[in-house]
Each structure stands twice: as C-alpha cells, then as structure tokens.
Short mmCIF file of the C-alpha atoms (twelve columns), coordinates in Angstrom:
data_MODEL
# 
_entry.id   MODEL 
# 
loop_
_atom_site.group_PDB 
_atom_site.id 
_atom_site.type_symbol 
_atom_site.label_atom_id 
_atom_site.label_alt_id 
_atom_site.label_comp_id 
_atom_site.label_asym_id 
_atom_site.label_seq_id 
_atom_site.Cartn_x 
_atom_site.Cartn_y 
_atom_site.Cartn_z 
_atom_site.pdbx_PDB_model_num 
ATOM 1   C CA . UNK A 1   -24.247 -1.414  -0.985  1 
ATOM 2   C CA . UNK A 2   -21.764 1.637   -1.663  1 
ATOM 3   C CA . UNK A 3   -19.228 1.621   1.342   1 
ATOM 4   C CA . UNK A 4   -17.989 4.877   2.094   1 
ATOM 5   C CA . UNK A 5   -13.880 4.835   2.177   1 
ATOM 6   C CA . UNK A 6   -11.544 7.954   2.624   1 
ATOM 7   C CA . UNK A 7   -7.997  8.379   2.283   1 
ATOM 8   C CA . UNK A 8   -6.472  10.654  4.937   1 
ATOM 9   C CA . UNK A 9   -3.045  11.584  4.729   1 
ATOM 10  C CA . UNK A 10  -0.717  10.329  7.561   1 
ATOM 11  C CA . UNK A 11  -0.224  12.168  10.717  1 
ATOM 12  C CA . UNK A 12  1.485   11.669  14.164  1 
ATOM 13  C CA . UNK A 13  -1.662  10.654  16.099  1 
ATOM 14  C CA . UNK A 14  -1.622  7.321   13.606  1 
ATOM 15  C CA . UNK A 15  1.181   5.516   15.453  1 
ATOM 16  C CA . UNK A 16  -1.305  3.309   17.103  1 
ATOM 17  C CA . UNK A 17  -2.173  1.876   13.756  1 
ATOM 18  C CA . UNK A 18  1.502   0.751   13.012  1 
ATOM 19  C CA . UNK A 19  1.486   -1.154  16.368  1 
ATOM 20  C CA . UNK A 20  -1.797  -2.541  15.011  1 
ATOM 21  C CA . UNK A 21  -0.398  -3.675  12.203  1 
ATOM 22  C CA . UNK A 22  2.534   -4.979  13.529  1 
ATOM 23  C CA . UNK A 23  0.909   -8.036  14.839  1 
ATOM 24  C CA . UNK A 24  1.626   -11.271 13.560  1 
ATOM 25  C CA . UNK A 25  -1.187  -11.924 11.595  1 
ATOM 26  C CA . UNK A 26  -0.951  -8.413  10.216  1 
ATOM 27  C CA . UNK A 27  3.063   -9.379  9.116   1 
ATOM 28  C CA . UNK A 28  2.882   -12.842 8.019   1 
ATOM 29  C CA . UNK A 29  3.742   -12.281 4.312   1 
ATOM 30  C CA . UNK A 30  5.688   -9.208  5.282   1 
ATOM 31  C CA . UNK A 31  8.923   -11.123 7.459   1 
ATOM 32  C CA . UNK A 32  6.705   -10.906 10.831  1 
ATOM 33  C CA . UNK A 33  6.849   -8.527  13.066  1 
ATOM 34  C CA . UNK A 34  9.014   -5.221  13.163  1 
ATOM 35  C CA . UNK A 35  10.920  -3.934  16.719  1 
ATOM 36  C CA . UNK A 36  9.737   -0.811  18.240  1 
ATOM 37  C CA . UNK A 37  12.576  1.138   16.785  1 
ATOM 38  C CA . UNK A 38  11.637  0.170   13.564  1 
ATOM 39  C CA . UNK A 39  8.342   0.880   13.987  1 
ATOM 40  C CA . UNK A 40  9.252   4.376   15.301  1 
ATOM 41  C CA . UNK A 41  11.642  5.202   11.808  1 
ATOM 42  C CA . UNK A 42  8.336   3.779   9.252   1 
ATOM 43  C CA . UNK A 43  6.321   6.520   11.137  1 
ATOM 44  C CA . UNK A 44  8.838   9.051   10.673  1 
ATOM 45  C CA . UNK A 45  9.403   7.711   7.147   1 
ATOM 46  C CA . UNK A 46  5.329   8.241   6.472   1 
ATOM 47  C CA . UNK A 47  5.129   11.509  8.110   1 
ATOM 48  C CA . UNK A 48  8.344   12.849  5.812   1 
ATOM 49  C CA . UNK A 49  6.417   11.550  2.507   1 
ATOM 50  C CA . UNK A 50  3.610   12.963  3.295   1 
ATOM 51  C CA . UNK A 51  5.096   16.209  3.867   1 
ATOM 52  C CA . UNK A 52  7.375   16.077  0.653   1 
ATOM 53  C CA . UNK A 53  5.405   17.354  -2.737  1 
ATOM 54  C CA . UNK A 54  2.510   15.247  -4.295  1 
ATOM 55  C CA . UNK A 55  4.269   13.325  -6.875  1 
ATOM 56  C CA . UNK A 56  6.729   11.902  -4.272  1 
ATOM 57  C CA . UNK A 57  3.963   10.143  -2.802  1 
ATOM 58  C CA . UNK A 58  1.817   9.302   0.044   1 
ATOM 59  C CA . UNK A 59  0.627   7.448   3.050   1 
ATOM 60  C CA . UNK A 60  -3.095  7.312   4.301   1 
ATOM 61  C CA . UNK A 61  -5.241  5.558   6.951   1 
ATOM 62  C CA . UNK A 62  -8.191  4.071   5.518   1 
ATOM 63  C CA . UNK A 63  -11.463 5.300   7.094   1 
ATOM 64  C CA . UNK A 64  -14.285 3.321   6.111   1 
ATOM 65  C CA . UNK A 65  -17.754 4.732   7.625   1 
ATOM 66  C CA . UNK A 66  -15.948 6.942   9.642   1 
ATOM 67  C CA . UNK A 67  -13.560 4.230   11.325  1 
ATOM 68  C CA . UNK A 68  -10.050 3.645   10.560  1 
ATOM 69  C CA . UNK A 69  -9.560  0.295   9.103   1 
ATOM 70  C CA . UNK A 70  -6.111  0.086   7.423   1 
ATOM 71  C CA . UNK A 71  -3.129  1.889   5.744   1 
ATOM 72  C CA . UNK A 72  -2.593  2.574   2.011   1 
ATOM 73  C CA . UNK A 73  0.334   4.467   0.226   1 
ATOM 74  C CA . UNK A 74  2.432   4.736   -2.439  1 
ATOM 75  C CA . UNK A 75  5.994   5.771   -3.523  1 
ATOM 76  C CA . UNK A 76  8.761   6.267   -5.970  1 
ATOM 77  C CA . UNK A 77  11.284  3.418   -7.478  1 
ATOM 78  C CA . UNK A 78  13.018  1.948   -9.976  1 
ATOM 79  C CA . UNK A 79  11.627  -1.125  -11.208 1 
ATOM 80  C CA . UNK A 80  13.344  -2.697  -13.968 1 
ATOM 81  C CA . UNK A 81  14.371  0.443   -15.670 1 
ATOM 82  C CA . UNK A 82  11.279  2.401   -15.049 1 
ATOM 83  C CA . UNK A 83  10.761  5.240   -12.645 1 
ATOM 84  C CA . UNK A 84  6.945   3.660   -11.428 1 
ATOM 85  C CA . UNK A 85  4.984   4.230   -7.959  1 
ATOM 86  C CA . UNK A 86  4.900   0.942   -5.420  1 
ATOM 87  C CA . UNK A 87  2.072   0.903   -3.472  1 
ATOM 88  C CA . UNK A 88  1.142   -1.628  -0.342  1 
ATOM 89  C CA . UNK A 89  -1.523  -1.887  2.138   1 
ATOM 90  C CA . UNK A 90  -3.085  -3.255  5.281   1 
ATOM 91  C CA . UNK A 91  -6.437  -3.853  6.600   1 
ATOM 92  C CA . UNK A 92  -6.694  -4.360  10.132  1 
ATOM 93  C CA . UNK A 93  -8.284  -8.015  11.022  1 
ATOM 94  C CA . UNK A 94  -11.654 -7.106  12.016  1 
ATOM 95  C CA . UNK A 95  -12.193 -5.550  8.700   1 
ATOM 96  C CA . UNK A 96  -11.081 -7.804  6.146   1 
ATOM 97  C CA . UNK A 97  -13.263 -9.435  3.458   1 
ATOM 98  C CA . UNK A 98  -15.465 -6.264  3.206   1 
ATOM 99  C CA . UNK A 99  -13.812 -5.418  -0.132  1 
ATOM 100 C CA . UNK A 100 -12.291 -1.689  1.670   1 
ATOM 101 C CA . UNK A 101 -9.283  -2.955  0.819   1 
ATOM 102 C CA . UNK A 102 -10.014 -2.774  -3.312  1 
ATOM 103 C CA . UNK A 103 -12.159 0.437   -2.871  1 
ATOM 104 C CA . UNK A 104 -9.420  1.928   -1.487  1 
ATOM 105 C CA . UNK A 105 -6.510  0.757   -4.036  1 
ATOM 106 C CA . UNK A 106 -8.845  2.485   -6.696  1 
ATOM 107 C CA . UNK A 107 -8.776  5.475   -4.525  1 
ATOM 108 C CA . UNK A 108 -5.221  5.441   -4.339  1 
ATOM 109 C CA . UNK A 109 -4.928  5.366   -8.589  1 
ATOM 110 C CA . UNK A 110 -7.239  7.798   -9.119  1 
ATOM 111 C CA . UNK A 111 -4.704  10.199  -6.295  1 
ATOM 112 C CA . UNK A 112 -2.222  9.025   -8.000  1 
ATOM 113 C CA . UNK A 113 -3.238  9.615   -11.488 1 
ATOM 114 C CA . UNK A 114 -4.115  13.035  -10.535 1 
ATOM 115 C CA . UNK A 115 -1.477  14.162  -8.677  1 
ATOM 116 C CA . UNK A 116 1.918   11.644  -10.198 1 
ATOM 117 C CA . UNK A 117 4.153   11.994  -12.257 1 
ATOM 118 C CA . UNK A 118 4.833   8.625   -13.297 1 
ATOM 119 C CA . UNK A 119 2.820   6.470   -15.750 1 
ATOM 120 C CA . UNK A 120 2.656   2.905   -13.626 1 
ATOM 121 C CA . UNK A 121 1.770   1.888   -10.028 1 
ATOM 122 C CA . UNK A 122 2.971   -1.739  -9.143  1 
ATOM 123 C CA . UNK A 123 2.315   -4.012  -6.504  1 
ATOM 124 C CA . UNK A 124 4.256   -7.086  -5.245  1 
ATOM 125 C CA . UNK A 125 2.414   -9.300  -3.314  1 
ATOM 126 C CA . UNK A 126 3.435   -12.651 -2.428  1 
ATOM 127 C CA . UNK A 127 2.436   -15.198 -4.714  1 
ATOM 128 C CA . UNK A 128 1.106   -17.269 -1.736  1 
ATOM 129 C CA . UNK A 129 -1.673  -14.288 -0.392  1 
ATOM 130 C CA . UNK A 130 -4.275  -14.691 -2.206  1 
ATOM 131 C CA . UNK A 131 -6.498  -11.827 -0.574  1 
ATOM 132 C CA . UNK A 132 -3.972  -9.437  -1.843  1 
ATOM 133 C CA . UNK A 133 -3.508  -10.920 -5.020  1 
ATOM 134 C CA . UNK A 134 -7.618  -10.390 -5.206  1 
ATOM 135 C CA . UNK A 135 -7.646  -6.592  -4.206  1 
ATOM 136 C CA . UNK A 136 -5.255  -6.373  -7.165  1 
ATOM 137 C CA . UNK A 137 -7.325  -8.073  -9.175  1 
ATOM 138 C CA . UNK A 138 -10.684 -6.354  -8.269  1 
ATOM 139 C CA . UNK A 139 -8.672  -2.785  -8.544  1 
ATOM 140 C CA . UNK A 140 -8.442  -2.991  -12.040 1 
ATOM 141 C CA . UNK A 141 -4.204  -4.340  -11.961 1 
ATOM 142 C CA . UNK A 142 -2.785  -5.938  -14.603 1 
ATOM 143 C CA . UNK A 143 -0.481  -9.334  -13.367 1 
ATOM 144 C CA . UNK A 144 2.360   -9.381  -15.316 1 
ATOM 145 C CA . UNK A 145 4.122   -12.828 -13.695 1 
ATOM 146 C CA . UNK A 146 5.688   -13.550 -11.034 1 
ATOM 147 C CA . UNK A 147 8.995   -11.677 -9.731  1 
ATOM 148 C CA . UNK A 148 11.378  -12.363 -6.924  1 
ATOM 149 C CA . UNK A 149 11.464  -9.577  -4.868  1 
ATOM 150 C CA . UNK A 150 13.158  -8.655  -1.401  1 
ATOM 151 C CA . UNK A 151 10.978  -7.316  1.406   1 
ATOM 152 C CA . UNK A 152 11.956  -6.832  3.999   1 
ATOM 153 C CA . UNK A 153 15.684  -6.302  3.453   1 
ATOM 154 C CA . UNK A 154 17.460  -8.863  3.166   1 
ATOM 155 C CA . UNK A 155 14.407  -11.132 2.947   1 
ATOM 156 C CA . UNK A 156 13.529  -12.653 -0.437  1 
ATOM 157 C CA . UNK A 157 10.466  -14.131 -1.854  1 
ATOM 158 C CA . UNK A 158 8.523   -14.428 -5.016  1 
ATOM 159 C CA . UNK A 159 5.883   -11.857 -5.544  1 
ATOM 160 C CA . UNK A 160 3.249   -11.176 -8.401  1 
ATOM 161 C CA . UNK A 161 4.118   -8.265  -10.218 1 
ATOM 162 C CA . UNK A 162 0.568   -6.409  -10.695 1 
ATOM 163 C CA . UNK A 163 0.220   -2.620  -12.990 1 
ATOM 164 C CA . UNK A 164 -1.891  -0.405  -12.863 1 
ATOM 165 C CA . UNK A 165 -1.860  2.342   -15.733 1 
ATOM 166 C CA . UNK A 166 -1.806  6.080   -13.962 1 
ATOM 167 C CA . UNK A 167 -4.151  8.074   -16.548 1 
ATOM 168 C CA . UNK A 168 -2.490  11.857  -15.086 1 
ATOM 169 C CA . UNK A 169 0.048   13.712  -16.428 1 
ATOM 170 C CA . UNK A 170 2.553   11.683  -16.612 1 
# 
C-alpha cells in the first residue's frame, strides 16, 4: 500500500507541533524536554530557514493522508571538514511504525538533491534508537560507525553517523 506523504515547508500556525513534540517520549534520545522559551527560539529558528534561500535548508511538517504526523528538515554544517546537510526528524506517537518516517527521509534527499548545494546529508542518531537507526537504514543511508556527538549543547552521546549521497548539483 503506497502511503501518501508531503513535505510542507514550516510556518507559524505549526507551533502546536513543537509542543507536541516536546513531550517526553517525543525527547527521550534528544536530552528530554525543552522550556517554553526554547521552544519559542526553534520556531523562530525554523521559520528563518525556511525563509533563507533553498540550499540553506529547510524545515517541514510531515502530512501523511492529509494529517500532520511529524517534522523533517535539514541544514548546513561542518562535519569533519566537510560542508554536508544534517537532517533530523520526529513522528508524533500515534503514528509511528507506519514507515512515514522513511518515506519522508527519501523525500527530504530527493529536495535536497534538487535544490543543495552540498554533496552529503548525515544523520546522528543515537546508537541506542533503533527506530531511527531503521528509517536510516530503509532511506537508502550509508552507516559509517559510530561518532560521539553533542546534542543538545552541552550534552554528549554516541551517535551513528549515517550518509546519504545528494545526486544535485553539488
């Protein structure tokens, strides 16, 4: 069965889904739960990327069969010498183990390849979720070993360094 999943770009109505996600089952890999003023600045930070040109990057809500389900994005860093895109996501409880998640990380590297400038997209989950770990997998990612990373600041962990080649014009 072919599931339906759209990225839409970020916009000030999707607060809401940041307090969603903000819940502690949503943050347990993540450091837990974020204050309200923190909350407040990642909006403003989402709403800012998505403004800024294409290749900078981009935040979405998920909408699966017309529903919002979760967030996707990706950005710029540095990541051991390279200039690469990170990318993270969230699927809100009552929609997880459908496999949006995936469909919607191949979503996000085809956008990216189309419209990046950069040749790799990385994620870092923790080496101790294995449903991310999977949607890396099933999204076509390449692990490359583990990597101690710090998210958030201040707060470090060991991660699974996953690629994903960006076919564009980089």
């Amino acid at each position: 069965m072919d599931i339906d999943v759209r990225l839409v770009p970020w916009a000030e109505d999707d607060f809401w889904l940041l307090l969603r996600k903000n819940e502690p089952l949503m943050t347990e890999h993540l450091g837990g739960p974020e204050t309200d003023a923190k909350l407040k600045d990642r909006h403003q930070r989402y709403l800012a990327l998505s403004a800024r040109e294409p290749a900078a990057g981009r935040m979405f809500r998920i909408v699966a069969e017309d529903r919002t389900v979760g967030t996707i994005g990706f950005w710029e860093r540095t990541w051991k010498g390279e200039d690469v895109y990170e990318t993270g996501w969230g699927i809100l409880p009552e929609f997880q183990g459908r496999g949006l998640a995936a469909i919607a990380a191949r979503a996000l590297i085809s956008h990216a390849s189309t419209h990046g400038t950069r040749r790799h997209l990385h994620a870092f989950p923790s080496v101790d979720h294995p449903a991310s770990n999977g949607v890396c997998r099933t999204a076509g990612f390449e692990l490359l070993g583990e990597s101690e990373f710090e998210y958030p600041p201040g707060h470090w962990h060991t991660s699974n360094d996953w690629r994903a080649v960006l076919t564009g014009p980089a």
